[in-house]
C-alpha positions in Angstrom: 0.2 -36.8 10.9 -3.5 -37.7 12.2 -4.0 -39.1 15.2 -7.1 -40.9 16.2 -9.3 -42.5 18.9 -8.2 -46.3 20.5 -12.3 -46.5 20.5 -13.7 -45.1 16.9 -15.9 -42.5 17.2 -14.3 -39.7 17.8 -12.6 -37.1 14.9 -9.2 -37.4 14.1 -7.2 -34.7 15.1 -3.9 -33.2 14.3 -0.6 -32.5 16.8 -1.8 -29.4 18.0 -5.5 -31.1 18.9 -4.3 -33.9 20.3 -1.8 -32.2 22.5 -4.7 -29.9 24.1 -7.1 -32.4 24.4 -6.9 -35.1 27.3 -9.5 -38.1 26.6 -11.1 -38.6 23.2 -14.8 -37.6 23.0 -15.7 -41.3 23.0 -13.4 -42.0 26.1 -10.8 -43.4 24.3 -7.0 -42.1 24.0 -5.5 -40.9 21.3 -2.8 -42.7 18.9 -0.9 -42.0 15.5 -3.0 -43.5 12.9 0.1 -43.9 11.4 3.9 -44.2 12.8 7.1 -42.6 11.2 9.6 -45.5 10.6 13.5 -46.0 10.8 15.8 -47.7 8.2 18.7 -49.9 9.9 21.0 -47.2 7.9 19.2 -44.3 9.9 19.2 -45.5 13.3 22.7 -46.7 12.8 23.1 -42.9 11.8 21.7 -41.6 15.3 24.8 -42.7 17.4 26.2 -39.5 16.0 23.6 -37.3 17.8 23.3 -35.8 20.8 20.2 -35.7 22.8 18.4 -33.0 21.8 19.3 -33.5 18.3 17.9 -37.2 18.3 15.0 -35.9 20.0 14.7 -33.6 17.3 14.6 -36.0 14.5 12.2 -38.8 16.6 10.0 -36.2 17.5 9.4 -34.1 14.0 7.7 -36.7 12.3 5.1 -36.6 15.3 4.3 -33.0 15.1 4.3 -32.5 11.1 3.9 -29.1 10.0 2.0 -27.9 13.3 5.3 -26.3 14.8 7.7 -24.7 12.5 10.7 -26.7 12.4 13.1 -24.4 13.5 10.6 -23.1 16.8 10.5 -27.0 17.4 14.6 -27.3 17.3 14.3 -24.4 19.9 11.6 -25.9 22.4 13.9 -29.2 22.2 16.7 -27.7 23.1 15.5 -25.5 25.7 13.9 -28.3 27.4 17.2 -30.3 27.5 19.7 -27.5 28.7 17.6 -27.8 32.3 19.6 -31.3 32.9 22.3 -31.7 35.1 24.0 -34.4 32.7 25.7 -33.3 29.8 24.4 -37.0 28.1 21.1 -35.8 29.5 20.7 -39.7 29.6 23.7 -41.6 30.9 24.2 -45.3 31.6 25.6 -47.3 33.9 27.3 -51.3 33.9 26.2 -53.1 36.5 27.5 -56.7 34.7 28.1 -58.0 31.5 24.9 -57.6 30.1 23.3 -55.5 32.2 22.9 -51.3 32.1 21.1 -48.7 33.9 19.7 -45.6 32.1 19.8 -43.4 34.1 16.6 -41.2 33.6 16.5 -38.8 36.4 18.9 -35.9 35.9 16.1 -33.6 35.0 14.8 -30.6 37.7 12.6 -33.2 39.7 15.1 -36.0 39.8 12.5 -38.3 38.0 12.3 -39.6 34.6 8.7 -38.0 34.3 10.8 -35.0 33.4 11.3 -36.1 29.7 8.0 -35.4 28.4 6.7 -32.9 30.8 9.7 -30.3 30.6 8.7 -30.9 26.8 5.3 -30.6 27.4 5.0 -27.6 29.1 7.2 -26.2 26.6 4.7 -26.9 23.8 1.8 -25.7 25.4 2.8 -22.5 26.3 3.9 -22.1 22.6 0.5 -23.1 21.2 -1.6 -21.4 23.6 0.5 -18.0 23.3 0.5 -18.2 19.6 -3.7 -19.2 19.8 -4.4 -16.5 22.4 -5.8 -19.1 24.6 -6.0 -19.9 28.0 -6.4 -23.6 29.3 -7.1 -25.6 33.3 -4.5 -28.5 33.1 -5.5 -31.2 36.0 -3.6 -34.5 36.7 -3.1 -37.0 39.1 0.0 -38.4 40.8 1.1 -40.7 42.4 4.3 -39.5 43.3 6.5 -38.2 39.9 4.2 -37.0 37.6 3.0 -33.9 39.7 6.5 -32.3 40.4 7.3 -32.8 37.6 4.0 -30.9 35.6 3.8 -28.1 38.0 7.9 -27.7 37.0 7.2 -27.8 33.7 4.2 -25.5 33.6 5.5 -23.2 36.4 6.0 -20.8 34.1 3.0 -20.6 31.3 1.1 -17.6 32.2 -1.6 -19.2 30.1 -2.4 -22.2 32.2 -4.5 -22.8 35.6 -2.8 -26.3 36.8 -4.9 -28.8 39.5 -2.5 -31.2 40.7 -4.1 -34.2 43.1 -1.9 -36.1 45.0 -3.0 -38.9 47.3 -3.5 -37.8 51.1 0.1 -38.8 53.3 0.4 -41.7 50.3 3.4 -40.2 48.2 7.1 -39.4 50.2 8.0 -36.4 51.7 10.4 -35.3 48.9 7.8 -36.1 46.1 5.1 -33.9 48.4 7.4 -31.3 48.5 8.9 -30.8 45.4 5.1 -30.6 44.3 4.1 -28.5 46.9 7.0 -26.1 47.9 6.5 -24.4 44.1 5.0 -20.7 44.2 2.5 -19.5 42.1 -1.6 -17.7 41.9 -1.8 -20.6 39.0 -0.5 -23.7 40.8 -2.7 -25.6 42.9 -1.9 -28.9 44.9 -5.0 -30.9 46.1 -4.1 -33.7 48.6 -6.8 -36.0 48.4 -8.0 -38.2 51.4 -8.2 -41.5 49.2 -5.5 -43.2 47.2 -4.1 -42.8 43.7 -7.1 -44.7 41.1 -9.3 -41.9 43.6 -7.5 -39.4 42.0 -7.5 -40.8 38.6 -10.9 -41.6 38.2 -11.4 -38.0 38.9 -9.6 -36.7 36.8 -11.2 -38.7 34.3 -14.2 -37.8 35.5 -14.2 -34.2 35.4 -12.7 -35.2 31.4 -16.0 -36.5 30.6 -18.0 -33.9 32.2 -16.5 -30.6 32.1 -19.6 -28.3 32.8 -17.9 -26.8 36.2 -15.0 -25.0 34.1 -16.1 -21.6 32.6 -16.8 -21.5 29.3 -14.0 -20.0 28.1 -11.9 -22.6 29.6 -10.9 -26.0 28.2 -9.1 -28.8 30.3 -5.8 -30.5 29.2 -4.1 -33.8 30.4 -0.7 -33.7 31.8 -0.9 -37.7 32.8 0.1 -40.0 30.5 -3.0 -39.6 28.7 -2.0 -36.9 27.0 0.3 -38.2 23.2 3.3 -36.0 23.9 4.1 -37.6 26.6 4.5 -40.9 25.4 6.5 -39.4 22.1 9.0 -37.4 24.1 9.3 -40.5 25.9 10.1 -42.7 22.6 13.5 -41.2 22.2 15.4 -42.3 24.6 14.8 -45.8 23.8 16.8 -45.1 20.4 19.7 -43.2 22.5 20.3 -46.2 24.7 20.2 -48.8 21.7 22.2 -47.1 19.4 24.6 -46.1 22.2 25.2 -50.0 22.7 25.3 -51.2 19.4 21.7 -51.0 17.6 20.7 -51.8 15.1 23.9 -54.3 14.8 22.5 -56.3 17.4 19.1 -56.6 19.4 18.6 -54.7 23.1 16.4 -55.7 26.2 14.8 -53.2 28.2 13.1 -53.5 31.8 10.5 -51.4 32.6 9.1 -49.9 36.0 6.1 -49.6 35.0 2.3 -48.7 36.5 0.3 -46.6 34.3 2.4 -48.2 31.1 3.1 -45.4 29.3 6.8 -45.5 29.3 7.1 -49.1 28.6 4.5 -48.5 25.8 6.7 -45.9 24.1 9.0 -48.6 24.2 6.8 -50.6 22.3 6.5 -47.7 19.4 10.1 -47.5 19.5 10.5 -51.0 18.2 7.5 -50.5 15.5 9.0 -47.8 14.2 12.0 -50.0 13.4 14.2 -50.4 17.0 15.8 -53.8 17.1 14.2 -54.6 20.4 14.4 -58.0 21.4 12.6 -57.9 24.9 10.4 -55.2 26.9 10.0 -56.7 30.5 7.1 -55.6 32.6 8.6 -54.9 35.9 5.9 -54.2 39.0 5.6 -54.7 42.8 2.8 -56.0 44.7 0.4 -53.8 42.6 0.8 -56.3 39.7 -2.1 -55.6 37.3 -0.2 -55.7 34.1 1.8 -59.1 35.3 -1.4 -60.7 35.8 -2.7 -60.0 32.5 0.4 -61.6 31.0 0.4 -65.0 33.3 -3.3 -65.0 33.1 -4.9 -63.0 29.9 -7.0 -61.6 32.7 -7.5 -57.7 33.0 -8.5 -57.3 36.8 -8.9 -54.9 39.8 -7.6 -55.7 43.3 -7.0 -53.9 46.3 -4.3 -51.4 46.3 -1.7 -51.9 48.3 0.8 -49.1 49.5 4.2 -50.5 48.7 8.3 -48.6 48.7 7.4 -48.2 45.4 4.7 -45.5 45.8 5.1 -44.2 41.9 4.0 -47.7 40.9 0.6 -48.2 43.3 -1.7 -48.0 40.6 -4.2 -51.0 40.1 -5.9 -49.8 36.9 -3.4 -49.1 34.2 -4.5 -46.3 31.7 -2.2 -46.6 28.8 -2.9 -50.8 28.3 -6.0 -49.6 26.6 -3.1 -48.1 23.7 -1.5 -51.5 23.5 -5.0 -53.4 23.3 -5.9 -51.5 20.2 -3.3 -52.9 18.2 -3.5 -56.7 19.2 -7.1 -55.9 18.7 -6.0 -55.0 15.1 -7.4 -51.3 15.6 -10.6 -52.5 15.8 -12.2 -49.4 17.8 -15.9 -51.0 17.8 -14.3 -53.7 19.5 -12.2 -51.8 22.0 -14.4 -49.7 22.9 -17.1 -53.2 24.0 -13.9 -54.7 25.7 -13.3 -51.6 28.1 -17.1 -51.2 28.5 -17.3 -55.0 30.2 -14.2 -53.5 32.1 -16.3 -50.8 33.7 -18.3 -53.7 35.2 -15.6 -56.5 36.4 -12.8 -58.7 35.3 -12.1 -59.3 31.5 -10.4 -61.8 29.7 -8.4 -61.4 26.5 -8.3 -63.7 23.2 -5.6 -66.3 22.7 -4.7 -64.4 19.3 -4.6 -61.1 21.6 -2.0 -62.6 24.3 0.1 -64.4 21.9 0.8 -61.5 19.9 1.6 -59.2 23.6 3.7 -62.3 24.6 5.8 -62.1 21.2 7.5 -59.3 22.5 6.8 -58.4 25.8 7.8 -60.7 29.8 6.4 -59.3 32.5 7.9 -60.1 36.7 6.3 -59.0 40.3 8.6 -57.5 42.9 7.6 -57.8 46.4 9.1 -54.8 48.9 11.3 -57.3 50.4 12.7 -58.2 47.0 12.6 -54.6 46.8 14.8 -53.8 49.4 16.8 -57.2 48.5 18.2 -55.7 45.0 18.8 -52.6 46.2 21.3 -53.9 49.2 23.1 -56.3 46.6 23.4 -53.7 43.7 24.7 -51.7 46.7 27.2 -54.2 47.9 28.1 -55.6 44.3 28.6 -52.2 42.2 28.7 -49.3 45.0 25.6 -48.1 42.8 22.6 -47.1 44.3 19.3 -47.6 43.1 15.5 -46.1 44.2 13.1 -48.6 44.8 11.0 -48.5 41.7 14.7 -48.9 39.7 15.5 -52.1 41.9 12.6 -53.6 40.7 13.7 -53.2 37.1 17.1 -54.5 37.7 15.5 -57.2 40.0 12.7 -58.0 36.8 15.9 -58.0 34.2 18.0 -60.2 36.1 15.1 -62.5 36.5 14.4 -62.7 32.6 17.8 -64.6 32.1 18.3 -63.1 28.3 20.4 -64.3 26.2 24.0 -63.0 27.1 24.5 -61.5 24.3 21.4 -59.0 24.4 22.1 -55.8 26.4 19.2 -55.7 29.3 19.0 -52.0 29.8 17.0 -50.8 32.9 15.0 -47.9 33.1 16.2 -45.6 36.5 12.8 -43.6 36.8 14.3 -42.0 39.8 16.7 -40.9 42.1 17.1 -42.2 45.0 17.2 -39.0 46.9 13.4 -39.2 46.4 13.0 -42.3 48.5 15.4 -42.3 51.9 12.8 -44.5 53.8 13.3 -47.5 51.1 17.3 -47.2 51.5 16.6 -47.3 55.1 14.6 -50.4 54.4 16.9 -52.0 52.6 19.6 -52.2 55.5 21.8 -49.4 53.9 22.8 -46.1 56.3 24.3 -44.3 53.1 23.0 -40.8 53.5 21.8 -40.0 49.9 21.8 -36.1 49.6 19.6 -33.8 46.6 21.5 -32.5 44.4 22.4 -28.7 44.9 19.3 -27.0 43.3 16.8 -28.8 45.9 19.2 -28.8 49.3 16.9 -26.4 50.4 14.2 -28.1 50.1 12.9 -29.1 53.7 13.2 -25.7 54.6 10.6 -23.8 52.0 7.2 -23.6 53.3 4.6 -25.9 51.9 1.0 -25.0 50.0 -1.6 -27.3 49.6 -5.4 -27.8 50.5 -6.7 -31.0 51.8 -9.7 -32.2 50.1 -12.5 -35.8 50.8 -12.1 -37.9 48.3 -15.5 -36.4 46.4 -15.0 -35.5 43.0 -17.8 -32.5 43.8 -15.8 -31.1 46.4 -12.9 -31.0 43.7 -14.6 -29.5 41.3 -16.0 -26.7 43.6 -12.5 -25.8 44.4 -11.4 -25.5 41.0 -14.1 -23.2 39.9 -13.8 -20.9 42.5 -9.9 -20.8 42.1 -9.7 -20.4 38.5 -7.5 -17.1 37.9 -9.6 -14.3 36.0 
C-alpha cells in the first residue's frame, strides 16, 4: 500500500511514512493511491465480528506488511479494551428509520477517541521499534486535544504541543486536556480562535527549523491518514449491524474539519452500500455553502454550542477535491493555491459528482437547542449539541423510509452542560465514573498571543532532553 500526495509532487510513502509525517512536502495531504475493496459476500460476512475484529480486517489492508499482523491484532485490541461499551459502538432508535451511533464511550467521552487511542498506539510501536523520538503538535477545537494527549499520555518517545483556543472550548473539554500529568505534555491556550491555531500548526509543518535536529514533527489532527482509517470502520459496523449490504444506509455527519464524514466517503468506495452522507453544520457552514453554491469561502467565525464544529476552513475537503478532480494533483494543487488568496469556485462536473452522493444542512444554535429538547421530550434520550445537529440535518433530508438514517453521536453530553441548559432541559448529566473527579484536579496550561513565534519559542525551550 502507497500512499501519495492530493497535490503531486511529493514521494509516495508507505504506512509507516505516512503515519509520522503530517503535511506532504508539497503541502498536500496524504491518500491511498489505491483502496482495499469489499465483496457484497464479505461485508455481509462482518456482522459476525466484533469490533476489534472488524477493525482488524478494515484496517490491515491499510497498513500492509509495515506492522506484523499479529502486533497489529494486539494494538487493535488494546486500543478497544479502554471502552466502557462492550459493543464499543452501540446504537440507539430514535424512530423508524432513524439511529444514533453512539461514538463516545471511549476515555474522553468523544468519538475523537477511535483513531487517536489507535494512533497513539501505533506510534509508540514504530518509534520504540525505530529508536526514535518525535514533537507531535495539534490543534483543537474542543475533542481532538483530550483525546491525543490520552492517547499519547503514555509514549515516552513523544514531546506533545497541544493548542487550544483561549476561554473558546468548555470547561470539561479544557479540562480533560489540561488536568493530564506529564514533563512530555504541554497545553498552550491561545488568545485567538481555532483556524489561529490551525494555521499554526500548519505553519510550523512547513517550516520546521525551530525543532532540534534530531526531532521530527507528527500530526495528530485529522491530517494525519490513520485517523481517518481507524475512523472508516465503524461505518461498516453500523451498516452491517442494520442490514448492509441487503439494503442501502444513510449517515448524518457533524462535521467541521470533514474528516469523519470523509472516511465515510471511503467506506462506500471501498464497497459500503451507502445511499446518503449528509453534511450536518451550525452557523460555521463552510462545507454547506460549497454544496448550495460550488463556492469554497472564508467568513467570520462565529462561536456557536457547538464549539467542536467552529472551524471556517475545513482541512480534509482538500482529500475529497482530489478525486472529483480525478486525482489531478497539478490541478489541485492551482485550485488551493487561488484558495490562499480568496473565494474559489468549483466545476459543474466537480459538484455534480459531490452532489451524487453527498446533502449537506446548517443548524442554527436555536435549532440546536430545539432538537435537543424534542429528542428529549420524544425518546428520553439525550443528545450533545453537535449530535442534535445530526439528528436535526437527518430528519431534515426526508430519506426514503426505507433507508436507515444513522447519526453520528461525536459526544457525550456530559461535555456540554451549558447547551442542555440552553435547550430548556434541567436534567443534571453527570461523567461517567473515571472523570467524577474531574473539577477537582488542578489544571496546567500556559497562555500564549496568538503569534506563531511566540509558539514556537515555547516549544524549543520545552522540548524534553
Amino acid at each position: 500500500m502507497k500512499y501519495i500526495s492530493t497535490r503531486g509532487q511529493a514521494p509516495a510513502l508507505n504506512f509507516e511514512q505516512v503515519l509520522l509525517t503530517g503535511l506532504a512536502a508539497d503541502g498536500g495531504l496524504y491518500v491511498p493511491e489505491q483502496l482495499p475493496s469489499f465483496s457484497r459476500d464479505e461485508i455481509a460476512a462482518m456482522a459476525a465480528l466484533d469490533y476489534p475484529q472488524l477493525a482488524l480486517k478494515i484496517i490491515s489492508p491499510f497498513v500492509d506488511d509495515c506492522i506484523p499482523a499479529a502486533d497489529l491484532k494486539t494494538i487493535i485490541d488494546e486500543t478497544y479494551a479502554e471502552f466502557r461499551h462492550n459493543a464499543v459502538a452501540p446504537m440507539v432508535q430514535l424512530a423508524a428509520n432513524q439511529w444514533v451511533l453512539e461514538l463516545f464511550h471511549g476515555p474522553t467521552l468523544a468519538f475523537k477517541d477511535f483513531a487517536l487511542q489507535l494512533l497513539g498506539r501505533l506510534l509508540d510501536y514504530v518509534l520504540e521499534r525505530k529508536h526514535q523520538k518525535v514533537v507531535i503538535m495539534g490543534a483543537t477545537s474542543g475533542d481532538t486535544g483530550s483525546a491525543a494527549i490520552e492517547g499519547c499520555k503514555r509514549c515516552k518517545n513523544i514531546d506533545i504541543y497541544i493548542l487550544h483556543p483561549h476561554n473558546r472550548v468548555s470547561d470539561v473539554q479544557r479540562r480533560q486536556m489540561t488536568t493530564v500529568t506529564g514533563d512530555n505534555i504541554h497545553n498552550l491556550a491561545v488568545e485567538g480562535n481555532f483556524d489561529d491555531c490551525q494555521a499554526m500548526v500548519k505553519a510550523s509543518f512547513g517550516d520546521r527549523s525551530f525543532l532540534p535536529a534530531d526531532r521530527s514533527l507528527v500530526a495528530v489532527n485529522s491530517i494525519n491518514w490513520a485517523r481517518i482509517m481507524a475512523q472508516i470502520v465503524y461505518y461498516f459496523y453500523a451498516a452491517v449491524a442494520l442490514g448492509a449490504p441487503a439494503r442501502p444506509v444513510a449517515f448524518s455527519v457533524p462535521t467541521g474539519n470533514f474528516g469523519d464524514i470523509f472516511a465515510g466517503y471511503l467506506a462506500r468506495q471501498m464497497g459500503l452500500p451507502i445511499e446518503r452522507l449528509i453534511i450536518a453544520t451550525n452557523h460555521n457552514d463552510v462545507l454547506h455553502r460549497v454544496m448550495t453554491t460550488a463556492t469554497y469561502g472564508r467568513q467570520p467565525l462565529a462561536h456557536t454550542l457547538s464549539p467542536s464544529m467552529d472551524i471556517t476552513v475545513s482541512s480534509n475537503f482538500e482529500r475529497l477535491l482530489f478525486d472529483l478532480y480525478d486525482r489531478d494533483g497539478a490541478a489541485l494543487a492551482d485550485l488551493m493555491r487561488r484558495f490562499d488568496s480568496g473565494d474559489i469556485s468549483f466545476s459543474d462536473t466537480a459538484m455534480a459528482r459531490a452532489r451524487e452522493l453527498f446533502s449537506s444542512h446548517r443548524v442554527s444554535d436555536e435549532q440546536t437547542c430545539e432538537q435537543i429538547a424534542s429528542t428529549w421530550r420524544d425518546n428520553e434520550y439525550l443528545l450533545d449539541p453537535h449530535s442534535a445537529i445530526g439528528v436535526a440535518a437527518a430528519l431534515a433530508a426526508q430519506l426514503p423510509h426505507e433507508v436507515p438514517v444513522i447519526t453520528l453521536a461525536t459526544a457525550h453530553p456530559a461535555k456540554f452542560p451549558q447547551a442542555i441548559k440552553s435547550a430548556g432541559l434541567d436534567q443534571v448529566v453527570s461523567l461517567p465514573l473515571h472523570l467524577k473527579d474531574l473539577f477537582e484536579r488542578p489544571e496546567r496550561f500556559a497562555v500564549l498571543p496568538n503569534a506563531l513565534s511566540d509558539v514556537q519559542d515555547y516549544m524549543a525551550k520545552s522540548i524534553s532532553a
